[in-house]
C-alpha positions as CSV (number, residue, x, y, z in Angstrom):
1,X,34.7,-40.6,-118.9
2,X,37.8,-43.1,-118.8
3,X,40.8,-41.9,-117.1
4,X,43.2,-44.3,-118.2
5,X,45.2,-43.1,-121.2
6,X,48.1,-44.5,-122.9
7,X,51.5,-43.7,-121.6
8,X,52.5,-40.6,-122.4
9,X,56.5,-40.6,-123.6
10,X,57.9,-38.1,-125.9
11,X,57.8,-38.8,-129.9
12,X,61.3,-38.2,-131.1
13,X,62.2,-35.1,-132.4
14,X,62.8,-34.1,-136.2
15,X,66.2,-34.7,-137.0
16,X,66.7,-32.0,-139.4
17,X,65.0,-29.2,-140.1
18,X,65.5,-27.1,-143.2
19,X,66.0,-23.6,-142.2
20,X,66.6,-19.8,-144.2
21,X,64.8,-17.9,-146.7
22,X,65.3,-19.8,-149.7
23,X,62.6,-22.5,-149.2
24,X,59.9,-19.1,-148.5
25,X,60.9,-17.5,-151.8
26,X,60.2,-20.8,-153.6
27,X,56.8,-20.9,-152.1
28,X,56.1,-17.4,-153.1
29,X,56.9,-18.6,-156.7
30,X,54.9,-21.6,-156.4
31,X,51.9,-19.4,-154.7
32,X,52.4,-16.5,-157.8
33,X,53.1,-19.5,-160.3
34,X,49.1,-20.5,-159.2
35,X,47.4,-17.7,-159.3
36,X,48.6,-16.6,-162.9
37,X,47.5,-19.5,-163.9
38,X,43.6,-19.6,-161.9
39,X,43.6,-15.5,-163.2
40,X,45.1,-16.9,-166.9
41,X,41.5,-18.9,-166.7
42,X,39.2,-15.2,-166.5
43,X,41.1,-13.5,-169.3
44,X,41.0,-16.7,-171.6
45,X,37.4,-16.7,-171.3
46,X,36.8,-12.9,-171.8
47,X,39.6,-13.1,-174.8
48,X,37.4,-16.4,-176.6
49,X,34.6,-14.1,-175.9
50,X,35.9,-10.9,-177.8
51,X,37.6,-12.9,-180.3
52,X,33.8,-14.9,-181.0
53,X,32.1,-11.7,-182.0
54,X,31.8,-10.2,-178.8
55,X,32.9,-6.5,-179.6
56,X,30.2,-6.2,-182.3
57,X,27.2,-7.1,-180.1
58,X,27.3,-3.7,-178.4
59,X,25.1,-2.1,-181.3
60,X,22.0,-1.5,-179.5
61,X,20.0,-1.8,-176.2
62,X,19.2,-5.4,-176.6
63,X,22.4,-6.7,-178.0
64,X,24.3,-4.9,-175.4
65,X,22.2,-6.9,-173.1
66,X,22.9,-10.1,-174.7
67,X,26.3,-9.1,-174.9
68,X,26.4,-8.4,-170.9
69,X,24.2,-11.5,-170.0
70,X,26.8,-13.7,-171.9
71,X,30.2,-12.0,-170.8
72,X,28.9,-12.2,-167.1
73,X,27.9,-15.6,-167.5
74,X,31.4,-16.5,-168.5
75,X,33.2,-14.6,-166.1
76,X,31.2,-15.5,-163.2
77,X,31.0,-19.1,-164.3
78,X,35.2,-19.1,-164.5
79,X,35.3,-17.8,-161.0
80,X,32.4,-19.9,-159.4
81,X,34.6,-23.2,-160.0
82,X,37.6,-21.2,-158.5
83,X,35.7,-20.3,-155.7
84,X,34.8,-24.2,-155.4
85,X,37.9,-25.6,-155.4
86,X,39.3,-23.0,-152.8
87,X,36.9,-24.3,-150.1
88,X,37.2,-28.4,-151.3
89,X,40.1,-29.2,-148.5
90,X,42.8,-29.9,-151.2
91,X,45.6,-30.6,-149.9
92,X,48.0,-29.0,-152.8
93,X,46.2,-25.8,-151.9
94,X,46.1,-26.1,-148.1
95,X,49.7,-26.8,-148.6
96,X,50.7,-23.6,-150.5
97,X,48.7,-21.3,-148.7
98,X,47.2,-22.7,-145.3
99,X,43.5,-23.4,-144.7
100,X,42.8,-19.9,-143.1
101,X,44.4,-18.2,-146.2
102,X,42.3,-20.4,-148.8
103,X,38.8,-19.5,-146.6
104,X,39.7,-16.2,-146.7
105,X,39.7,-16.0,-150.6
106,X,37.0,-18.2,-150.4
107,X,34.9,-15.5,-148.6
108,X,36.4,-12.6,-150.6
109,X,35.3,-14.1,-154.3
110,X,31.4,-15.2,-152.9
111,X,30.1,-11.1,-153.4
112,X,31.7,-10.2,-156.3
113,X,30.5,-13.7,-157.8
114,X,27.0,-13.3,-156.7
115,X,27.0,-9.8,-158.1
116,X,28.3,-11.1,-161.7
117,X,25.9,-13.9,-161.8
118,X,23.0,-11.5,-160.8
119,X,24.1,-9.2,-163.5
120,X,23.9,-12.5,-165.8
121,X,20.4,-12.8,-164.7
122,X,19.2,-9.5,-165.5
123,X,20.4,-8.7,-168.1
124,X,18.8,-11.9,-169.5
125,X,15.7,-11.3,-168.4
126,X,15.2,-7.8,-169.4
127,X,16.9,-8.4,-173.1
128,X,14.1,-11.4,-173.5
129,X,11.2,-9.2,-172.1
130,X,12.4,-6.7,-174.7
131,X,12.4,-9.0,-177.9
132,X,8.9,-10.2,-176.5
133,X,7.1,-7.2,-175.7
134,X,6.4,-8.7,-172.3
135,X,6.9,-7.3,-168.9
136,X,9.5,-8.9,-166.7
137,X,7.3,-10.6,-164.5
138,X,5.3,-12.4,-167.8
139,X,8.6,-12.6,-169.6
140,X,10.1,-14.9,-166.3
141,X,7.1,-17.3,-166.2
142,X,7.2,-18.0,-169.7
143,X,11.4,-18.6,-169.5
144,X,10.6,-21.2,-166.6
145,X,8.2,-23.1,-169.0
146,X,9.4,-22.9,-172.5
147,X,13.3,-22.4,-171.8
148,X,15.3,-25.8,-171.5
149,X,16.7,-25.8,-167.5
150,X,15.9,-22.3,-167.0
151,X,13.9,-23.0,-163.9
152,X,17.5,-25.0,-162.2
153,X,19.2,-21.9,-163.1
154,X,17.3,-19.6,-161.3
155,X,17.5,-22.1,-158.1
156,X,20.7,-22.8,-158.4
157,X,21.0,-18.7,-158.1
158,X,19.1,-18.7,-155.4
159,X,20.9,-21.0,-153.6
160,X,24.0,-19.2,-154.0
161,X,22.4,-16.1,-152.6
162,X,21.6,-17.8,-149.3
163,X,25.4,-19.2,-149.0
164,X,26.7,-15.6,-149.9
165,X,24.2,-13.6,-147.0
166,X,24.6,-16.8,-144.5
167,X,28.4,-16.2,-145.0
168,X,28.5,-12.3,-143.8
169,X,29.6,-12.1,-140.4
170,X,26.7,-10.7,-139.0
171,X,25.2,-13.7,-140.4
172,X,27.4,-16.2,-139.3
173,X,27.4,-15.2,-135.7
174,X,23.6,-16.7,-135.0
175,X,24.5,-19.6,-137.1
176,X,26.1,-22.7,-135.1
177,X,29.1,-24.5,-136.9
178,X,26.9,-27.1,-137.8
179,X,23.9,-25.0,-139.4
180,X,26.7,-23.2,-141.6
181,X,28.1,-26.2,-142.6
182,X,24.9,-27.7,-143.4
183,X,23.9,-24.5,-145.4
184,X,27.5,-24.2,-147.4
185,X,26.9,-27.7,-149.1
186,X,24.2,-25.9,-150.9
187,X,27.4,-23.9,-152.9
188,X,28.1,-27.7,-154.7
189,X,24.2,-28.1,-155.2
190,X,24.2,-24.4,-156.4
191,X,27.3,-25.7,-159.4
192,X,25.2,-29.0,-160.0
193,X,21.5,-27.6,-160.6
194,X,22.8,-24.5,-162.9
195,X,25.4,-26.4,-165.0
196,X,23.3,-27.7,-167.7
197,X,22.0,-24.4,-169.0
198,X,25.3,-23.2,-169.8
199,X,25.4,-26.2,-172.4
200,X,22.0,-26.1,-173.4
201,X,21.2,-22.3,-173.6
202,X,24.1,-20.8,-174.1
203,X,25.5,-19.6,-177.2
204,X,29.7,-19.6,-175.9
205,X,30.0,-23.5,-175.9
206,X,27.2,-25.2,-178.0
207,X,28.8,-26.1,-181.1
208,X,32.3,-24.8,-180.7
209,X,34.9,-27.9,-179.7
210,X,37.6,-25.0,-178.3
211,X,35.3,-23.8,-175.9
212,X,33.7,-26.8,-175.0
213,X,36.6,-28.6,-174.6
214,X,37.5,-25.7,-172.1
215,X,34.6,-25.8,-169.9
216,X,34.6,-29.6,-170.0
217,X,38.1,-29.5,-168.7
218,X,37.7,-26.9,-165.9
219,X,34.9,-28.7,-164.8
220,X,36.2,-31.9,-164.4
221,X,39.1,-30.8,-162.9
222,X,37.5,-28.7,-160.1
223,X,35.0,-32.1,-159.8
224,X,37.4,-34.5,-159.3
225,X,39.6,-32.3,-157.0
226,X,36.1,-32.2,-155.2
227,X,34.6,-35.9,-155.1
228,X,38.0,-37.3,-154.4
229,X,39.3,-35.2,-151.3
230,X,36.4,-33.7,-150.3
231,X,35.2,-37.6,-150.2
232,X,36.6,-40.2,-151.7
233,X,40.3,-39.7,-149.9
234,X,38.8,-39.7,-146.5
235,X,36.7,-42.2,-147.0
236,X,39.1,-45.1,-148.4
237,X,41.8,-43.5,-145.4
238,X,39.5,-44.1,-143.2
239,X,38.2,-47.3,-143.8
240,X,41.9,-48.9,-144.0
241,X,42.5,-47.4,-140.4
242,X,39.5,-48.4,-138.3
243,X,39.8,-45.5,-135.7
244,X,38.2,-45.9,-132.4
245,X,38.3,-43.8,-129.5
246,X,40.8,-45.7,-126.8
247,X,40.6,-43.0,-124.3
248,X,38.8,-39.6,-122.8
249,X,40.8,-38.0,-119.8
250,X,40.2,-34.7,-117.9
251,X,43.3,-32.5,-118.1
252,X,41.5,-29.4,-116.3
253,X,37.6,-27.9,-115.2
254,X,36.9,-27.4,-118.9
255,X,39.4,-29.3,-121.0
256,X,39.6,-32.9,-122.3
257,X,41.6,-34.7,-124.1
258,X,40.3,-37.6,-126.6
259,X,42.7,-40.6,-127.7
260,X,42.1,-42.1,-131.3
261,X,44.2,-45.3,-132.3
262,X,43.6,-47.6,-135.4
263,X,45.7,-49.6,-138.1
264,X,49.0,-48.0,-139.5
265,X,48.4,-44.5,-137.7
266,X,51.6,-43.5,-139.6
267,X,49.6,-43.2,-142.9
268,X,48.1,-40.3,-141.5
269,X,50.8,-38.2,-142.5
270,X,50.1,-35.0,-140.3
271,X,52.5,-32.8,-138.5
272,X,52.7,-31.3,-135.2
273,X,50.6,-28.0,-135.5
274,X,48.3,-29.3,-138.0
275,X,44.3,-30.1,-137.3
276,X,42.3,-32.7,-138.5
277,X,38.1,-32.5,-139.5
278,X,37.0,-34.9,-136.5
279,X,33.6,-37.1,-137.1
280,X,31.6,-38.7,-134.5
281,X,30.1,-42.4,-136.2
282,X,27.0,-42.6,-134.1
283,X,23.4,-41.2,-135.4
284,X,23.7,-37.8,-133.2
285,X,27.0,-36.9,-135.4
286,X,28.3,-38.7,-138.4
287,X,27.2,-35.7,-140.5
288,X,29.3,-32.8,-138.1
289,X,33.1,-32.4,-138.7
290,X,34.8,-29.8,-136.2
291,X,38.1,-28.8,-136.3
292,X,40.7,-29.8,-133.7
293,X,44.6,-29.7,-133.7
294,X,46.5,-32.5,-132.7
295,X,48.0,-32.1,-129.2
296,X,50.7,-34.7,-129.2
297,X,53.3,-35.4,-131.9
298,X,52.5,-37.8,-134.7
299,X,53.4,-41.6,-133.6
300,X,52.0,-44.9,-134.4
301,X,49.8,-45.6,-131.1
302,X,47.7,-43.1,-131.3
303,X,46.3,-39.5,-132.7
304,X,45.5,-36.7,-129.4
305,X,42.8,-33.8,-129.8
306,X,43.1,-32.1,-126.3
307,X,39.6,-30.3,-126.6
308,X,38.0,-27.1,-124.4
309,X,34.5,-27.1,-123.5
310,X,33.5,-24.1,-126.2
311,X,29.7,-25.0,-127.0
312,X,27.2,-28.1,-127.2
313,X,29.1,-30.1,-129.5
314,X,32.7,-29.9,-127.4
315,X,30.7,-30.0,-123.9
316,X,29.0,-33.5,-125.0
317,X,32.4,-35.1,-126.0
318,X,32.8,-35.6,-121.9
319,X,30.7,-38.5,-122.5
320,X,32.4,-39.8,-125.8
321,X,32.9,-43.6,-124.9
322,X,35.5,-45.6,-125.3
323,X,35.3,-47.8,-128.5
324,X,33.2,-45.1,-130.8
325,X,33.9,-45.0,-133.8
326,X,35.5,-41.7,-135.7
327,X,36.4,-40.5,-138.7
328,X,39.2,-38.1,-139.6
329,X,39.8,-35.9,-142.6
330,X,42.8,-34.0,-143.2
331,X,45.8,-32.9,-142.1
332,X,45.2,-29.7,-142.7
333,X,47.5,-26.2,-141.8
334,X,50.6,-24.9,-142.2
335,X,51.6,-23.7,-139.0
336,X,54.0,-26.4,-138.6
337,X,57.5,-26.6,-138.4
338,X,57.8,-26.5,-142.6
339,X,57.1,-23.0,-142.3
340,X,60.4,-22.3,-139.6
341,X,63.2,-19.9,-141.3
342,X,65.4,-19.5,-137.9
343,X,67.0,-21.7,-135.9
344,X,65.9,-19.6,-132.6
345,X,62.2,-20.6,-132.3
346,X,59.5,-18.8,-129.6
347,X,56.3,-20.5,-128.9
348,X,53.6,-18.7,-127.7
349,X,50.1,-19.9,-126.4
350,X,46.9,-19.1,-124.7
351,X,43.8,-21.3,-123.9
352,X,42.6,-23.5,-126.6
353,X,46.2,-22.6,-128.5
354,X,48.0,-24.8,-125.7
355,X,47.4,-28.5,-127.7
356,X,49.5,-27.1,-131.5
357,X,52.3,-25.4,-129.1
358,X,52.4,-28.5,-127.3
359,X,52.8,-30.5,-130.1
360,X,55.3,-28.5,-131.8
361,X,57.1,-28.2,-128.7
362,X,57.7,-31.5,-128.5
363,X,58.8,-32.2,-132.3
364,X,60.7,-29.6,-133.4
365,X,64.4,-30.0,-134.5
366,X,66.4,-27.8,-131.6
367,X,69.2,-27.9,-129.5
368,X,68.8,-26.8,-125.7
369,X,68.4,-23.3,-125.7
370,X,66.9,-22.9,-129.1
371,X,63.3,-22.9,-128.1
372,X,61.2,-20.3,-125.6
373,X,57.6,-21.0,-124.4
374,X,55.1,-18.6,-123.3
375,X,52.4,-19.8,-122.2
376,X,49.1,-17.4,-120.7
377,X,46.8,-19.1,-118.4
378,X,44.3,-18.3,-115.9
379,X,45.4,-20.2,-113.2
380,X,48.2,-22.8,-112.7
381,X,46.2,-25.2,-110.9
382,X,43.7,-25.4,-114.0
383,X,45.6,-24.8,-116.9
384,X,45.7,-27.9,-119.8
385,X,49.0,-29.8,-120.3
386,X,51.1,-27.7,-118.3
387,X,52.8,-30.2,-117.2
388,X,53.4,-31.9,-120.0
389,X,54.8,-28.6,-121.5
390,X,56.6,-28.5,-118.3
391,X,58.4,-32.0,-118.8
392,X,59.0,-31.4,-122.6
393,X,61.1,-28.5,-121.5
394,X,62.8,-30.1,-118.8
395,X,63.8,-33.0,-120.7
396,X,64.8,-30.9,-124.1
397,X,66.2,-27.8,-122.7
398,X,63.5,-25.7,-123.2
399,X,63.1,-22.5,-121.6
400,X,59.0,-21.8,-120.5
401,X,57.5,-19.1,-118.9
402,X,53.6,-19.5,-117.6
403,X,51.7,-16.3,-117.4
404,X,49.4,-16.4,-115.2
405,X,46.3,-14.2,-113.9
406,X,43.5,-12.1,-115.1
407,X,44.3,-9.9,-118.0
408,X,46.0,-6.4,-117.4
409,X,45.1,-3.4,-119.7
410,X,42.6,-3.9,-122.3
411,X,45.3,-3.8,-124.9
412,X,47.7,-5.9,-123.4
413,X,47.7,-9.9,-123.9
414,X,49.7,-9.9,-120.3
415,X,48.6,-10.5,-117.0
416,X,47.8,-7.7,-115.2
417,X,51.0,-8.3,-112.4
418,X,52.9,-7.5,-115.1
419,X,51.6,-4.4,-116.4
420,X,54.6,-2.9,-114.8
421,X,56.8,-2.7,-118.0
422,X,55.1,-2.3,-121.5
423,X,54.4,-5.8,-123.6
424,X,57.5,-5.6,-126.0
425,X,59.8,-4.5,-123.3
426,X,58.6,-7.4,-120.9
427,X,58.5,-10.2,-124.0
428,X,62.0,-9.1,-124.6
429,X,62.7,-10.0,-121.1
430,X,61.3,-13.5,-121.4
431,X,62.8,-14.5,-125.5
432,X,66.1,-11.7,-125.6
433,X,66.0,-13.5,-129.3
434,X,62.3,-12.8,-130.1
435,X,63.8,-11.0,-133.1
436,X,65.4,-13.0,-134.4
437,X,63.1,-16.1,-133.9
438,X,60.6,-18.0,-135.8
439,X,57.5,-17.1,-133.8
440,X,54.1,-19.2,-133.5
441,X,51.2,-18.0,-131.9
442,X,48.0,-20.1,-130.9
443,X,45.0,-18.7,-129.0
444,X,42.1,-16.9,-129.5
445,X,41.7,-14.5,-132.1
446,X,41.9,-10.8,-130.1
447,X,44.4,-12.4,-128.6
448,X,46.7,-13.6,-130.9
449,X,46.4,-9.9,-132.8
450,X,47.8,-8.1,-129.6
451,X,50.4,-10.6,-129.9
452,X,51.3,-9.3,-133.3
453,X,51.3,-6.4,-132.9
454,X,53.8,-6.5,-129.8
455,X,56.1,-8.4,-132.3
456,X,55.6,-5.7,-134.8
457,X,57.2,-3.3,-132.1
458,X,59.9,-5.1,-131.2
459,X,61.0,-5.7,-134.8
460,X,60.1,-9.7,-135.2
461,X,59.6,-9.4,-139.1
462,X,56.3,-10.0,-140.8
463,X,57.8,-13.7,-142.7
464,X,58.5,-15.1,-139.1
465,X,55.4,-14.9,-137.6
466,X,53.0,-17.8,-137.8
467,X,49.1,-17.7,-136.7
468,X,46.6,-19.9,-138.3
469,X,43.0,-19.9,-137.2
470,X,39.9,-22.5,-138.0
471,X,38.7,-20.3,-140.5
472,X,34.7,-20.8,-141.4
């Protein structure tokens, strides 16, 4: 590991800083303004369906069959591409919502989706064994042979059923970051392989230029959102930069931090709080992205992950050479200082939430006084960039408080020397303006909800709160 990193002198703050309510409300608009629209997309296609006949096809058993295998087909079609493009990285979306937010919805659409398209399936199947006189199991072979891409369809459901069940948490939990990631590509192969069915079989687009022209749309729009961020964008950005790693340095038993410096860092474009999709170029892991925040305010010398030792992947970077090759893709997140409403601003971090606090400590707009940081550690001796959190503070005015120790009450995110007073009382005695303040929040999960719910109590409203995790 090489210890010698570039000098460390503070980034400039912002300037300005656009504070109040207004610039929330307009997001709100832009957020509701968006999901009209992506909900505008369902009842189009279940009103072109109704208006083509559908209504009438409800006569009998096997038309109310067709009817169901072609309404279900649309519908879940409609909302397959929206649940596409909500996991693609775009940054419009990240933007609007935050990359947690988007995953969330992400996760929320894959059962419902899976149970439409099933439903598609069926309903197929059994009207076609009906009309044939053949049992389901005779009438499926003979769909995979005489039935023009019938056999993708059916894989390309079966795909989607392993992404939905490798997706419930349960499931997730024995999967390493990697394996999931791996497995979730199989959602874009799972769009690919079932796509030309829909023209070829279907009976809602062959032959009719208003639907078509629809479907043709949709798709190419969720496709190109796809290929170009998902791909292209990182790949051209990262060709122009050339990013190496420049440095690896211990910051305490189980924390590094990794320096990355190329051409015209500036184009970059992220801000303090965000994260970036990190790539390793060597044979081991070119194909693994992992999620860290920047620990350092944007500049032009160089981009700063400060990284804990959390499994395999993170415990090999100790040994990340100087002069490796990297790839980045992102910024992504909105816990940045976009999202900041008051001019009174508490930080708060534990852990692995220390490198966004740091970063945002150090570019924030503010005026000495302005800004409070908690920061929960084990131990003082060990804890990673105290003392840079320490200098920031010093040299803008800053006031920080470092919680130390092992942890108190189960329900408390305090250490247990302080148990003495109850969690709102004792944060009130640290940030008297917690109220009243923008309030960020980085560290693990548990954590972070204890956190909130302190807030909650001592009145901090909802709007002023900001958490974001790696959401996967």
């Amino acid at each position: 590991m090489n210890q010698t990193a570039p000098q460390l002198t503070l980034t400039p703050p912002n300037q300005r800083v656009r504070l109040g309510v207004k610039k929330i409300a307009q997001l709100k608009r832009s957020q509701d303004l968006l999901e009209s629209f992506a909900w505008g997309t369902v009842v189009l296609v279940v009103a072109m369906f109704f208006l083509d006949g559908g209504m009438a096809k409800f006569g009998n058993l096997t038309d109310a069959l067709g009817a169901t295998s072609r309404l279900t087909a649309l519908v879940g079609t409609d909302l397959l591409l929206i649940h596409t493009l909500l996991v693609a990285r775009v940054p419009w979306l990240d933007k609007l919502y935050g990359h947690d937010k988007v995953t969330l919805a992400h996760k929320k659409l894959g059962k419902p989706i899976l149970y439409i398209i099933s439903a598609h399936f069926l309903a197929t199947l059994i009207q076609f064994a009906i009309l044939d006189g053949k049992s389901i199991v005779d009438e499926m072979v003979y769909l995979f042979v005489a039935i023009p891409d019938m056999w993708s369809a059916t894989l390309g459901l079966v795909l989607m059923i392993v992404v939905v069940f490798t997706s419930i948490n349960a499931a997730r939990k024995k999967l390493s970051y990697e394996s999931w990631h791996v497995i979730h590509l199989l959602a874009y192969a799972s769009i690919l392989i079932a796509v030309p069915h829909q023209f070829s079989t279907g009976s809602d687009i062959a032959g009719k230029p208003l639907q078509t022209l629809f479907w043709v749309t949709l798709y190419l729009f969720v496709a190109l959102n796809v290929i170009w961020y998902r791909v292209l964008a990182a790949v051209v950005m990262n060709l122009k930069l050339g990013l190496r790693v420049t440095a690896v340095t211990r910051e305490s038993s189980d924390t590094i931090s990794v320096y990355v410096s190329g051409r015209g860092l500036e184009r970059l474009g992220g801000q303090a709080g965000q994260f970036y999709m990190l790539r390793i170029m060597d044979k081991e892991n070119w194909l693994k992205p992992h999620p860290f925040s920047i620990s350092a305010a944007p500049n032009n010398r160089f981009v700063r992950f400060t990284i804990g030792a959390r499994g395999d992947f993170t415990k090999g970077l100790v040994g990340l050479k100087v002069g490796t090759r990297v790839a980045l893709e992102g910024p992504f997140g909105v816990f940045t200082e976009e999202r900041r409403t008051c001019e009174k601003v508490t930080l708060i971090a534990a852990g692995v939430g220390a490198p966004p606090i740091r970063a945002l400590a150090e570019s924030m707009a503010a005026k000495p006084g302005d800004i409070t940081i908690l920061y929960r550690v084990r131990d003082t001796e060990d804890a990673a960039l105290l003392s840079e959190l320490e200098q920031v503070s010093r040299e803008r005015g800053f006031q920080l408080h470092v919680l130390a120790g092992p942890r108190g009450a189960a329900t408390s995110w305090l250490p247990g020397h302080l148990n003495s007073l109850p969690d709102q009382a004792r944060l009130i005695e640290m940030a008297p303006f917690v109220s009243e303040s923008d309030v960020y929040i980085c560290g693990p999960a548990a954590w972070t909800k204890s956190v909130e719910k302190t807030l909650a109590r001592v009145g901090t409203p909802a709007g002023q709160i900001h958490a974001e995790e790696f959401a996967w």
